[in-house]
C-alpha positions as CSV (number, residue, x, y, z in Angstrom):
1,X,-12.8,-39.2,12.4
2,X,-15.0,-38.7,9.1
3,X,-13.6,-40.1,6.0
4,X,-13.2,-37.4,2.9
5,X,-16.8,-38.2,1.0
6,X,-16.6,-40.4,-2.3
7,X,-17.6,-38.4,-5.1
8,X,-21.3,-40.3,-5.3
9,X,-22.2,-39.1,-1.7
10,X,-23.6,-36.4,-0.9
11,X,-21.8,-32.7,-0.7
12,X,-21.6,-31.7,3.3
13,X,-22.6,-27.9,2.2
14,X,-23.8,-27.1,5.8
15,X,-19.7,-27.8,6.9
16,X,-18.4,-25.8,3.7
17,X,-20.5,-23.0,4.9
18,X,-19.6,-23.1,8.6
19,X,-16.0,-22.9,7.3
20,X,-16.9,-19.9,5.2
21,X,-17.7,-18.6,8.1
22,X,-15.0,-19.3,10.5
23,X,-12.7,-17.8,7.9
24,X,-14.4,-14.8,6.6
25,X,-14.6,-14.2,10.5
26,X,-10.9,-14.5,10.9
27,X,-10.2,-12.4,7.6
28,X,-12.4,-9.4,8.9
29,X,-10.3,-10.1,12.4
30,X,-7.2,-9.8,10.5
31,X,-7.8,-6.8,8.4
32,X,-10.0,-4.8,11.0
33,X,-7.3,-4.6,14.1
34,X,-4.7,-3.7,11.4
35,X,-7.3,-0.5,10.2
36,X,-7.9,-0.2,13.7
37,X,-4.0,0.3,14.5
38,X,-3.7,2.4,11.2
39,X,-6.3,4.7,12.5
40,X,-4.6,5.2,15.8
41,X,-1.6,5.9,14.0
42,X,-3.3,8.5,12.1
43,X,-4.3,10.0,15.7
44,X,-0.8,10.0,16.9
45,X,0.7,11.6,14.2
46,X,2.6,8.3,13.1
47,X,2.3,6.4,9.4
48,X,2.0,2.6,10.3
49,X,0.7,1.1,7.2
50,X,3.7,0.5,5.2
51,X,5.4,-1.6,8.4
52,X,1.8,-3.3,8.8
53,X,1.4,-4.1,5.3
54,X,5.1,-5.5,5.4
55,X,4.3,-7.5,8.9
56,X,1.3,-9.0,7.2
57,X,3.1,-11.3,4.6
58,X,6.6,-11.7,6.5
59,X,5.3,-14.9,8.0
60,X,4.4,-16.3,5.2
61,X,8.0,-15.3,3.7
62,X,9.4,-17.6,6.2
63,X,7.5,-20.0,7.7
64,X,5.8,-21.3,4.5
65,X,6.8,-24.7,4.3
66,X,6.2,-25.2,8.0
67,X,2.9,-24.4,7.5
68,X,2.5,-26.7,5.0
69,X,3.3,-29.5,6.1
70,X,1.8,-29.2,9.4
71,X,-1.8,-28.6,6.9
72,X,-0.8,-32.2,5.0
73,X,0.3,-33.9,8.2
74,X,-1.6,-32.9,10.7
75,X,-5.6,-32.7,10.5
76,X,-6.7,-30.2,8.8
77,X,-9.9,-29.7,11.3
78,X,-7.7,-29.9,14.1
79,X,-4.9,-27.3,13.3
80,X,-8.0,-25.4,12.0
81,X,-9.3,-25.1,15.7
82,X,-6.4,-24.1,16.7
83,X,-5.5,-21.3,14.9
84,X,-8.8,-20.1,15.9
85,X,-8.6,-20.2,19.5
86,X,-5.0,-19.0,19.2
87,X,-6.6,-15.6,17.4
88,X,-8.7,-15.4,20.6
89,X,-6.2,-15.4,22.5
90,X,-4.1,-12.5,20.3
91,X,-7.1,-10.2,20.3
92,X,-7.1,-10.3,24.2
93,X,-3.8,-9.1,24.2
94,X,-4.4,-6.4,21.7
95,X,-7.1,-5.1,23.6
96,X,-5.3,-5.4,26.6
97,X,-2.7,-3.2,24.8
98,X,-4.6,-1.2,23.5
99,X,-6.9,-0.3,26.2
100,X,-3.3,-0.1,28.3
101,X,-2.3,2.7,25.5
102,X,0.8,0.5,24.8
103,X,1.1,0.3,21.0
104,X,4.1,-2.4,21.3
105,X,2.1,-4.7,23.3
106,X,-0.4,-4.4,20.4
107,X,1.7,-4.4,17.6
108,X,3.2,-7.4,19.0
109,X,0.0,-9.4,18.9
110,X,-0.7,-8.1,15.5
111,X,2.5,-9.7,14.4
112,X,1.1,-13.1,16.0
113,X,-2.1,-13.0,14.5
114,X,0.1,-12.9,11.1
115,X,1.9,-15.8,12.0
116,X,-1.7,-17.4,12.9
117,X,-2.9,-16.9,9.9
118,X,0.4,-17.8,8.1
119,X,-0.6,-21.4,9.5
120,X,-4.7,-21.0,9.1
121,X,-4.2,-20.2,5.3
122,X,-3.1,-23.6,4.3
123,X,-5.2,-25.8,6.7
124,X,-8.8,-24.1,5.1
125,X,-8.1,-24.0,1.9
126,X,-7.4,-27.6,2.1
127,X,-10.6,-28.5,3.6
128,X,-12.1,-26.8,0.8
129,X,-11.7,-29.8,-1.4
130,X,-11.8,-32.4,0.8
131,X,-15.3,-30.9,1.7
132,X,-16.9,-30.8,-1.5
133,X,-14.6,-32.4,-3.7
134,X,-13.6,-31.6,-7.6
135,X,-16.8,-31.1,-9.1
136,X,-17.7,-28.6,-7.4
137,X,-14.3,-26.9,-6.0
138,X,-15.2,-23.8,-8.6
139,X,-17.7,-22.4,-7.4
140,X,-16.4,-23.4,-3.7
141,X,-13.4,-21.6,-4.0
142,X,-15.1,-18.5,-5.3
143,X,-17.0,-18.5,-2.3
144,X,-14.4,-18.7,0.0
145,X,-12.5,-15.9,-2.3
146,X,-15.9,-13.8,-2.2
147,X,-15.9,-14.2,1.2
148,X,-13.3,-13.4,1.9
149,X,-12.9,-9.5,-0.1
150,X,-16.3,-9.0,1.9
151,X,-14.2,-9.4,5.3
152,X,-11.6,-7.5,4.4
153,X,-14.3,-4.6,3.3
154,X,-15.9,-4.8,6.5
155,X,-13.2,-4.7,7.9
156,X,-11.1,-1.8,6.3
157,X,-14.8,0.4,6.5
158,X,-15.8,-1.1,9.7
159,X,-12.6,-0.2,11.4
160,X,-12.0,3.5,10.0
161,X,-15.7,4.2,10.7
162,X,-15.8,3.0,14.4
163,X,-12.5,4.4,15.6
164,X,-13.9,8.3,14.3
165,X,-17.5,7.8,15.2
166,X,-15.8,7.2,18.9
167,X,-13.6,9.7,18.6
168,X,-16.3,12.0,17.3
169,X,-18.5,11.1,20.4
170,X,-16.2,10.8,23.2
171,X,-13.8,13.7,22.1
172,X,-10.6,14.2,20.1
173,X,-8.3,12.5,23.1
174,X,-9.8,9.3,23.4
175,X,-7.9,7.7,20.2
176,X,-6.8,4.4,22.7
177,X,-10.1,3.8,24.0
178,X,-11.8,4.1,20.3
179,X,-9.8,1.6,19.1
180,X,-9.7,-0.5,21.9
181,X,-13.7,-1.6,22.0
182,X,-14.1,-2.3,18.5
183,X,-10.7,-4.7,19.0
184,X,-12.8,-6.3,22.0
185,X,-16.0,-6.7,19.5
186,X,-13.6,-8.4,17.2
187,X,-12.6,-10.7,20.3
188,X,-16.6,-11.7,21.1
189,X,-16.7,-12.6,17.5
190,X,-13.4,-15.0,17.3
191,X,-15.3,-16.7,20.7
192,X,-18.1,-17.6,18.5
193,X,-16.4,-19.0,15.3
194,X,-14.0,-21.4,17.8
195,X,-17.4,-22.7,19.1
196,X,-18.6,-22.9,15.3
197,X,-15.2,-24.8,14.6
198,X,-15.5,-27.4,17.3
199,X,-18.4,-28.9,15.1
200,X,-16.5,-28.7,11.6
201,X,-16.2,-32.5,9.9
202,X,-12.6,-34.1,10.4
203,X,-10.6,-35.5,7.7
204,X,-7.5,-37.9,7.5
205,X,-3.7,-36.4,7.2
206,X,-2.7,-38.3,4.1
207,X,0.9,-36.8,4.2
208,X,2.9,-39.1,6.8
209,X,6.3,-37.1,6.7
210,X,7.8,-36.8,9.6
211,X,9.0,-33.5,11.1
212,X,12.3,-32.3,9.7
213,X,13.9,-28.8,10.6
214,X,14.6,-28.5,6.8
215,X,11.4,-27.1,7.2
216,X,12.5,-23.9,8.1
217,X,14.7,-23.6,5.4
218,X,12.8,-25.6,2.6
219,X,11.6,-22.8,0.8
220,X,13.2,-23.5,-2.9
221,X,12.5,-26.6,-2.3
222,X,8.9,-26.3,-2.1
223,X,8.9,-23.9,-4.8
224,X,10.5,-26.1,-6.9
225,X,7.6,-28.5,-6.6
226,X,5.3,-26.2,-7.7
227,X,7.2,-24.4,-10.2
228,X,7.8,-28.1,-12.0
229,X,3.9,-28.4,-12.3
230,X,3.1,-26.0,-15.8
231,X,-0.6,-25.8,-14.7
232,X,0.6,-25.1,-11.1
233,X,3.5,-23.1,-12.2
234,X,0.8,-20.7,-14.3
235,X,-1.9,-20.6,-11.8
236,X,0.4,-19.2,-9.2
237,X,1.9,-16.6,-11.4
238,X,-2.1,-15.6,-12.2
239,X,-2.3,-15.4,-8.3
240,X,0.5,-13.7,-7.2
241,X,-0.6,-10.8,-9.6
242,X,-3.8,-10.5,-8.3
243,X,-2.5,-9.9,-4.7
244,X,0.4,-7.8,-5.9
245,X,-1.8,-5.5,-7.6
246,X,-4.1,-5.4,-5.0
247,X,-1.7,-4.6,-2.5
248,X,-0.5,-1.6,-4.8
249,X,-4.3,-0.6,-5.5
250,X,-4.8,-0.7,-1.6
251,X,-2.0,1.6,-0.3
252,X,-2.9,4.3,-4.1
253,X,-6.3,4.5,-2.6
254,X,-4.8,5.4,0.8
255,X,-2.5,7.8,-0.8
256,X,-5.5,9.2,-2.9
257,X,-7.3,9.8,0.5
258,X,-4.8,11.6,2.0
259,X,-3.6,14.1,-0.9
260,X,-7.6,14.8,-1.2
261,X,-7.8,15.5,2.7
262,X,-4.6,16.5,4.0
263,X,-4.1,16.9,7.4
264,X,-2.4,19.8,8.6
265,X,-1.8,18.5,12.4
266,X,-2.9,16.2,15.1
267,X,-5.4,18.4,16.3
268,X,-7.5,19.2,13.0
269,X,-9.9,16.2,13.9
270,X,-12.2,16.8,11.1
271,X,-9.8,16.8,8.4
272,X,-8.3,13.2,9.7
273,X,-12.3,12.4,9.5
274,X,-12.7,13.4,6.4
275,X,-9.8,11.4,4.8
276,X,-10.5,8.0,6.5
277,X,-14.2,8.4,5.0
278,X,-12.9,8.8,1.9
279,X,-10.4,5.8,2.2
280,X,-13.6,4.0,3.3
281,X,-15.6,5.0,0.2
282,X,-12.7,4.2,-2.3
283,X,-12.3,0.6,-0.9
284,X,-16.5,0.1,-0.9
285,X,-16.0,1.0,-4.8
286,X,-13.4,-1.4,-5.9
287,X,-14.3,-4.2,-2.9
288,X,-18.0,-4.1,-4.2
289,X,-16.8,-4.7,-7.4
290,X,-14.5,-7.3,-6.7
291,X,-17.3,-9.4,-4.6
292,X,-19.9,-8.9,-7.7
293,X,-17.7,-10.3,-9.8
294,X,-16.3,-13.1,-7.7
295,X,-20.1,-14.0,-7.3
296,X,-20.5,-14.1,-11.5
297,X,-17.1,-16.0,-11.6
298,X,-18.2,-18.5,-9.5
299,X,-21.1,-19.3,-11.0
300,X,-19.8,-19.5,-14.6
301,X,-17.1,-22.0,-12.5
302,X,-19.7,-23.6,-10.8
303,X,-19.5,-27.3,-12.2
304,X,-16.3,-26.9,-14.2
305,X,-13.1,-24.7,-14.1
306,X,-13.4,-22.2,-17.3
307,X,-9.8,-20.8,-17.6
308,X,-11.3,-18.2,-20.2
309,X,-13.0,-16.4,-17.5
310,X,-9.1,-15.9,-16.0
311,X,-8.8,-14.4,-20.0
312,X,-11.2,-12.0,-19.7
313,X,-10.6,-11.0,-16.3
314,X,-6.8,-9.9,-17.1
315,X,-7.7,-7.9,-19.9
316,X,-11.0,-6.0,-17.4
317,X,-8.2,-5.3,-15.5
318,X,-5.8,-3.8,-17.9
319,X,-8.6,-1.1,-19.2
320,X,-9.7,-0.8,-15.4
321,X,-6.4,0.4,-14.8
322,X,-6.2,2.6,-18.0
323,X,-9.2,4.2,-17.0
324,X,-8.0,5.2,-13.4
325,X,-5.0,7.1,-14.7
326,X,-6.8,9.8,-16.2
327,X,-10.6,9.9,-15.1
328,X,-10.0,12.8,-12.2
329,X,-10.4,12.1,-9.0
330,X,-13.9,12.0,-7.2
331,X,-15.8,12.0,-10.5
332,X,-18.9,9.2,-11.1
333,X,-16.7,8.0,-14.2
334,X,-13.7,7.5,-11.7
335,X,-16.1,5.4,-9.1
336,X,-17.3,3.3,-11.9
337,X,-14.1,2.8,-13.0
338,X,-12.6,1.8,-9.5
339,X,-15.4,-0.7,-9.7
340,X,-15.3,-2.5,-12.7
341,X,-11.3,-2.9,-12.3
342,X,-12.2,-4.6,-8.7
343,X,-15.2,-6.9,-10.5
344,X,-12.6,-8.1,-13.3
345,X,-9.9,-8.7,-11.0
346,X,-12.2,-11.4,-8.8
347,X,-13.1,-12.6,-12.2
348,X,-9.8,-13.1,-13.0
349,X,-8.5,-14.7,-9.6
350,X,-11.5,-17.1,-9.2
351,X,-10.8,-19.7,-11.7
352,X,-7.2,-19.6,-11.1
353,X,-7.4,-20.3,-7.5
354,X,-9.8,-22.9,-8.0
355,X,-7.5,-24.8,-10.3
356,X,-4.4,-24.8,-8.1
357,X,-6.4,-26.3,-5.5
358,X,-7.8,-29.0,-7.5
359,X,-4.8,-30.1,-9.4
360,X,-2.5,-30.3,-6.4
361,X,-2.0,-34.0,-5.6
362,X,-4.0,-35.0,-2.3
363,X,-1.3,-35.2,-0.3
364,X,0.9,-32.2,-1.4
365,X,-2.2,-30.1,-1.4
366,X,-0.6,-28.0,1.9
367,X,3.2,-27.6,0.7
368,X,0.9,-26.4,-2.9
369,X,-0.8,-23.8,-1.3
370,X,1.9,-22.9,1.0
371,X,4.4,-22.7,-1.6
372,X,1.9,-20.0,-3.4
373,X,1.4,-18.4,-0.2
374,X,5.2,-17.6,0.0
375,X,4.9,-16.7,-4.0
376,X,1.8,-14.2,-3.1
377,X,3.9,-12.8,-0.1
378,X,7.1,-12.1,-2.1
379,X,5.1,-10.4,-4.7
380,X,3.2,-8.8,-1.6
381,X,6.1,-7.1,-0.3
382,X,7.1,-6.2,-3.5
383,X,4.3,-4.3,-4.1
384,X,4.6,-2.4,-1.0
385,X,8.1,-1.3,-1.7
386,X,7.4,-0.2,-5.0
387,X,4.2,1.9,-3.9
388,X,6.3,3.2,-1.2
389,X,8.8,4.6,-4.0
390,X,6.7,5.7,-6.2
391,X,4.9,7.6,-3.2
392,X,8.3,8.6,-2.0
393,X,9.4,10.0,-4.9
394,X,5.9,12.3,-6.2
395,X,4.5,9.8,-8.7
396,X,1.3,10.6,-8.8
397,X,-1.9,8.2,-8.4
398,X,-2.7,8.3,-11.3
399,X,0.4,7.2,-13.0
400,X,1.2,4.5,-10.4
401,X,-2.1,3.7,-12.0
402,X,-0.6,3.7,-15.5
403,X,1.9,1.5,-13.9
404,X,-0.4,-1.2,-12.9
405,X,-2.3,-1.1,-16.3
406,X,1.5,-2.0,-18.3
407,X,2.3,-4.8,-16.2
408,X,-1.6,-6.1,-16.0
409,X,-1.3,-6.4,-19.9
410,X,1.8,-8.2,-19.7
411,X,0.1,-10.8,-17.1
412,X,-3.3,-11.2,-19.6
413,X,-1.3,-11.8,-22.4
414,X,0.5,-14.6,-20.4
415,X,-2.5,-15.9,-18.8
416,X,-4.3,-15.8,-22.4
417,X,-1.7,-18.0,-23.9
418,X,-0.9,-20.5,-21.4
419,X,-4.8,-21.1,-20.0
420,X,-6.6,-24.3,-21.6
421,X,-10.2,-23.3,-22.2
């Protein structure tokens, strides 16, 4: 087993980018089977995305602490690998149940690749640092966050473009099989990264706690760790926002989609066509954004963390979402404003991520991130009931949009005067 590198040897950047890899592979996984099953749902008349969005971040709600302390006690590597070949394993099945036109059996598998990655989450991002260490854990943990927005991009467009173009070619009826191949492409992909994995560097557990079933309970607990850390405690609230908001932005731009191409029954094929390219268009505008400016954040971050950069980000953010609640629909002005919202809030969530990871002690690194993981998921689940009654009862986009731009001001301001530059 390899030792974690002193900070005079070299940086193992091959193994940091094999692991951005392996989980950009898993995040487009993730993201494309639940578009994929959102899609069909479309087809069969049926909303899913709401219970999807929900399933997503209930194992995170509660299994967190589990999951982190099998990251700090266990090798990271190891329970890297598999999680990995578990996710080959769930895709099978969702194939299989897909292909088998049984939407429970894949539904069911969807809900175990959430628990997978419930347990993946904390095990790579804590390789991160023990890969290339503090120096340069800015600009590696805007990678990995870059990366990441790419798979879920490729994934959302990816998914809603293959399950129509199949259903365009084969005919109206075959919604089971058009989801079912791309779900088996996603499985041929998985198969390479768990051969990519079996060569990533291993690292000692530092944590020697033993096993306690506490851990299924331990929730406050953990929270209370990181909530007793200010720089911690900050960082996390930062975080949280960003996925909350993004989780709200996500189901708006659905909910935009659908009021601008409404489908008047099953049958009217072209009209479901129509709004799923549209939902694909609105998420290339404001993921696009977000990667460009994860790329700029991470290179301001590159040799040091620059907290201002969080600043900036919250208060891109706050105008982004200004912007979107009266620019009309469809418009150039609306595109480019769906776009520099996205690129301020990877701005914003770049440094912050980077210094929760770095300031977590070594061996609490796991119970850190797994304690923010439960924080992001609350906030997560949040957001989808609060989109879902805003939706429920006619708010428009536009002022769910006015929404989002209040409470982003009220995070910048708190970010603004609690960051160190």
């Amino acid at each position: 087993m390899q030792k974690a590198e002193n900070a005079s040897e070299k940086t193992p950047w091959g193994s940091f980018w094999s692991l951005t890899v392996i989980q950009s592979m898993n995040a487009l996984n993730e993201k494309g089977v639940q578009f994929l099953l959102i899609g069909l749902g479309i087809w069969m008349a049926m909303e899913l995305q709401y219970s999807l969005s929900v399933l997503i971040v209930l194992p995170f709600v509660l299994f967190s602490p589990l999951g982190g302390w099998m990251a700090d006690r266990w090798c990271k590597t190891r329970l890297l690998q598999a999680m990995v070949l578990l996710q080959v394993v769930v895709l099978v099945g969702m194939s299989l149940g897909l292909w088998w036109e049984q939407l429970e059996l894949a539904i069911g598998c969807f809900a175990i690749f959430c628990m997978q990655a419930m347990f993946f989450s904390p095990a790579k991002k804590g390789l991160v640092k023990d890969i290339v260490g503090s120096e340069n854990i800015g600009f590696a943990s805007g990678v990995m966050e870059i990366s990441t927005m790419l798979a879920l991009l490729i994934g959302q467009i990816g998914a809603l473009y293959l399950i129509y173009s199949l259903l365009k070619m084969w005919g109206p009826d075959a919604g089971w099989q058009a989801a079912a191949l791309p779900c088996a492409c996603c499985t041929a992909g998985a198969v390479i990264v768990f051969i990519m994995s079996l060569f990533m560097p291993r690292y000692p557990a530092l944590s020697r706690r033993p096993f306690s079933w506490s851990l299924l309970w331990c929730h406050f607990s953990q929270l209370r760790m990181l909530w007793q850390n200010k720089t911690l405690r900050n960082s996390e609230i930062g975080i949280g926002y960003f996925w909350f908001i993004a989780s709200v932005m996500m189901l708006i731009v659905l909910q935009m989609a659908a009021e601008a191409h409404p489908v008047e029954s099953q049958a009217d094929f072209l009209q479901i066509l129509g709004q799923q390219k549209d939902s694909a268009l609105l998420f290339a505008w404001l993921s696009g954004g977000s990667i460009t400016g994860g790329l700029c954040a991470s290179i301001i971050c590159a040799k040091k963390i620059r907290t201002w950069v969080a600043s900036a980000g919250g208060a891109g953010m706050t105008l982004g979402c200004i912007a979107l609640s009266f620019l009309p629909y469809g418009t150039p002005a609306f595109f480019a404003a769906l776009t520099f919202t996205g690129f301020m809030a990877a701005g914003y969530l770049v440094p912050l991520n980077a210094l929760l990871q770095d300031k977590a002690d070594d061996d609490k690194r796991g119970d850190v991130i797994a304690a923010g993981n439960l924080v992001d998921c609350f906030l997560g689940i949040l957001a989808v009931g609060l989109q879902g009654s805003l939706h429920a009862a006619g708010i428009s986009p536009q002022w769910q949009c006015a929404f989002l731009a209040a409470s982003s001001a009220l995070v910048a301001i708190f970010i603004h005067r609690t960051a160190k530059a």
